[in-house]
C-alpha positions in Angstrom: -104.2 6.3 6.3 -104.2 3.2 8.1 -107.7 1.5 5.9 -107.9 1.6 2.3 -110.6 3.4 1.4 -112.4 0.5 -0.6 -115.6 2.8 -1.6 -113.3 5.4 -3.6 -111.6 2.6 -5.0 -114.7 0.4 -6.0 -116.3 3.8 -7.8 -113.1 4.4 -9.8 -113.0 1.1 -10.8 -117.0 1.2 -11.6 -117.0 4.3 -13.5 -114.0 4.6 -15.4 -113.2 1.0 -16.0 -110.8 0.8 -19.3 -109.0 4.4 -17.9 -108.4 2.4 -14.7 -106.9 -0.5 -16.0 -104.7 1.3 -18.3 -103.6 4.1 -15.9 -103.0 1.2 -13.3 -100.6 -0.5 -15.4 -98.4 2.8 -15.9 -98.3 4.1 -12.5 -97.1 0.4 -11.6 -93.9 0.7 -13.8 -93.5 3.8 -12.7 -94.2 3.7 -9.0 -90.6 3.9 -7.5 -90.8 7.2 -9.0 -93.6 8.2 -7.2 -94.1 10.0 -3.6 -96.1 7.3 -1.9 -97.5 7.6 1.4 -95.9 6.4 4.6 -98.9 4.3 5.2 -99.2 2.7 1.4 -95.3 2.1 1.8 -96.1 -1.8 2.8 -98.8 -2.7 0.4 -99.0 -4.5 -2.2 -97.9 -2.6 -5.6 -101.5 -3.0 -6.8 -103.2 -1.4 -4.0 -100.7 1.8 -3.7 -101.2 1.6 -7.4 -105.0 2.1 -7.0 -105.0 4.2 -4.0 -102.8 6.9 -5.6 -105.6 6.8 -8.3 -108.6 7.3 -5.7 -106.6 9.8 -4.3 -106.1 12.1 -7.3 -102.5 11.7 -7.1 -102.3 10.5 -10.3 -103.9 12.1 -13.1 -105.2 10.1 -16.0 -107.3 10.4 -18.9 -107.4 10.9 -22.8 -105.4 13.5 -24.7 -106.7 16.0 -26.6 -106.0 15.6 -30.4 -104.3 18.9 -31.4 -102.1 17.4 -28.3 -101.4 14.5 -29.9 -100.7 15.8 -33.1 -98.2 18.0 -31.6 -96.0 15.1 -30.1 -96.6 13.6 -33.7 -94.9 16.5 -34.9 -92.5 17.0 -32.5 -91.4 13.3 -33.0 -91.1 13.8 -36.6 -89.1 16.4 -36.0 -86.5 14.5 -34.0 -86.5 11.6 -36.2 
């Protein structure tokens, strides 16, 4: 992938804009952890960050609440 592909980008950012911003600052803490593309390898954090997202590398979104209140259990469980 030598471009960025700025229309994927600019629709995920236009569509989903609070899921974006919070998804963007999780994958960026945990990037090095991440397969990243050869091409993405020199950009900036940000824009492997977003490109991963346009890509559907990265799945984000809300969880369910019977999800939820299963880690809430499984916490209490632990503590």
């Amino acid at each position: 992938m030598k471009d960025i592909e700025i229309a994927k980008i600019l629709y995920l950012a236009k569509s989903k804009k609070y899921e974006v911003a919070c998804a963007s600052f999780d994958v960026v803490d945990h990037l090095f952890k991440l397969d990243v593309p050869k091409g993405l390898k020199r950009r900036k954090s940000s824009v492997q960050t977003l490109s991963m997202l346009a890509d559907e590398k990265v799945k984000f979104g809300y969880d369910r609440k019977e999800a939820v209140a299963v880690a809430d259990d499984d916490e209490n469980e632990t503590d």
